[in-house]
C-alpha positions in Angstrom: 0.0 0.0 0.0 2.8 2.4 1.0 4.9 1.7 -2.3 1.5 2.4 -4.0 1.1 5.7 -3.1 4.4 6.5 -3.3 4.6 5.1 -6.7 1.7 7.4 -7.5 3.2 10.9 -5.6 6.2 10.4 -7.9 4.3 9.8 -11.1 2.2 13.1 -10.5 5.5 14.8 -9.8 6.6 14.0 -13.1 3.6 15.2 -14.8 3.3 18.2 -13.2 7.5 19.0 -13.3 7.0 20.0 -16.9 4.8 22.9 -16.3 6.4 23.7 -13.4 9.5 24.3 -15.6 7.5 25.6 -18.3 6.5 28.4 -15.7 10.4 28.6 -14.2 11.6 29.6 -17.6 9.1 32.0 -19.0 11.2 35.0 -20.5 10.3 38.7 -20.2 13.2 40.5 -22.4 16.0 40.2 -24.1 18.2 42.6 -22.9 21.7 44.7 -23.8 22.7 47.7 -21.9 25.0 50.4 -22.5 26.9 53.6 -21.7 28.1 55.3 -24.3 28.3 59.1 -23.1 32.0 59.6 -22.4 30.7 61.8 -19.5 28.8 59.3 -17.8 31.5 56.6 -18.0 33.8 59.0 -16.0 30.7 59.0 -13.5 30.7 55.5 -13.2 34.0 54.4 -12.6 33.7 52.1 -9.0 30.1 51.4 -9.6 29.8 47.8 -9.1 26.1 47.3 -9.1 23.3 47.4 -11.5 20.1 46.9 -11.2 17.2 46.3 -14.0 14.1 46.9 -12.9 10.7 45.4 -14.7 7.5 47.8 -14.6 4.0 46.9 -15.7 4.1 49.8 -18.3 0.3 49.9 -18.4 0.3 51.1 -14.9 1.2 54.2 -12.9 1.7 52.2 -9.6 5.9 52.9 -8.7 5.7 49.7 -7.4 8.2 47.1 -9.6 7.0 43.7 -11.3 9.9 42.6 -10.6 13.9 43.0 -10.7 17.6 41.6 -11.2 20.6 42.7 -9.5 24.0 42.4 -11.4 27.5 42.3 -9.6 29.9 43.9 -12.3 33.4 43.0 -12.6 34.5 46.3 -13.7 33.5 49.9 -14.9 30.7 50.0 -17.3 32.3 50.9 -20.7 30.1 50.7 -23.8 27.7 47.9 -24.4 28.4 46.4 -20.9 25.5 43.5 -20.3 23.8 41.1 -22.7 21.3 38.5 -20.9 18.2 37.4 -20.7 15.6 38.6 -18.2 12.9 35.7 -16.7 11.4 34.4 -14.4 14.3 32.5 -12.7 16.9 35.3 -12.4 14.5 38.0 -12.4 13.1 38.5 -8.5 9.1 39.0 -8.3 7.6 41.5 -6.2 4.2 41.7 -5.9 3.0 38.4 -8.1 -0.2 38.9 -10.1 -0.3 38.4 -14.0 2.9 39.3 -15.9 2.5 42.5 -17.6 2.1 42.7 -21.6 4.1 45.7 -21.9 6.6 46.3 -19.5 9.1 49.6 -18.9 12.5 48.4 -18.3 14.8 50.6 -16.1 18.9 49.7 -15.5 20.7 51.8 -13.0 24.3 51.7 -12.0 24.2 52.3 -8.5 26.7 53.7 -6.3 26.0 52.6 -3.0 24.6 48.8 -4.7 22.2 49.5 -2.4 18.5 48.3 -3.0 15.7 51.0 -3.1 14.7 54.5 -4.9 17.3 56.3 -7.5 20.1 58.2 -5.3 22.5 61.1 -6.1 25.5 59.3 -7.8 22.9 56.6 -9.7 23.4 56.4 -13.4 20.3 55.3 -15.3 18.7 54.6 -18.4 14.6 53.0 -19.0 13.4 51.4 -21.9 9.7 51.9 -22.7 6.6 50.1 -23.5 9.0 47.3 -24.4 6.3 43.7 -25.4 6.9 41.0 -23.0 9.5 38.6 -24.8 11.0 41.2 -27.0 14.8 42.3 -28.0 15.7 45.4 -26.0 18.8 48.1 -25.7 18.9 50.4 -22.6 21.3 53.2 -22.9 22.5 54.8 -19.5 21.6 58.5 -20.2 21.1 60.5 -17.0 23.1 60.8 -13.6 20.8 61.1 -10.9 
């Protein structure tokens, strides 16, 4: 009776580890960011952190979908990060349905602290970008 069941736990396990990895894997962007202003690459040299932050760009609620944090390896030159934002690297905030347009916002950030935009931030947003698409965010403005 006991190898029954468990004999039955594992085959539902294996039907329902598809979807499960189905959901795991769903993509929101492709993304490449850059900093091409010679000006702002003298602001950013020591910033170690950025952060890309996903927006429902339907809504006016400041509240995030969602977000990734990045630990560079050195000052952010040019195009500087390729990758690929979803749901398994990407950290949800509030659930509810993924948006169908989303803003897309990277900041460099001084402190690599979590939170709002800070004197010393560098940053760049991407708008009304459609959930799986190709994207380029350019680093434009020093906070």
């Amino acid at each position: 009776m006991r190898t029954a069941r468990l004999a039955a736990t594992a085959s539902a396990l294996l039907l329902i580890s598809p979807m499960v990895k189905a959901e795991a894997q769903r993509k929101f962007a492709d993304i490449e960011i850059s900093i091409d202003d010679p000006a702002l690459q003298k602001k950013d040299t020591g910033i170690r952190t950025l952060y890309v932050t996903l927006y429902d760009a339907a809504s006016s609620m400041p509240m995030p979908y969602g977000a990734l944090k990045v630990d560079l390896d050195k000052d952010a030159k040019g195009t500087f990060y390729k990758g690929e934002l979803n749901s398994t690297n990407v950290m949800i905030m509030g659930g509810g349905d993924v948006p169908k347009t989303l803003r897309i916002k990277a900041r460099l950030d001084k402190d690599g602290s979590a939170g709002r935009d800070e004197a010393g931030d560098l940053v760049g947003i991407a708008d009304q970008v459609s959930l799986g698409a190709k994207v380029k965010v350019v680093i434009n403005r020093a906070i």
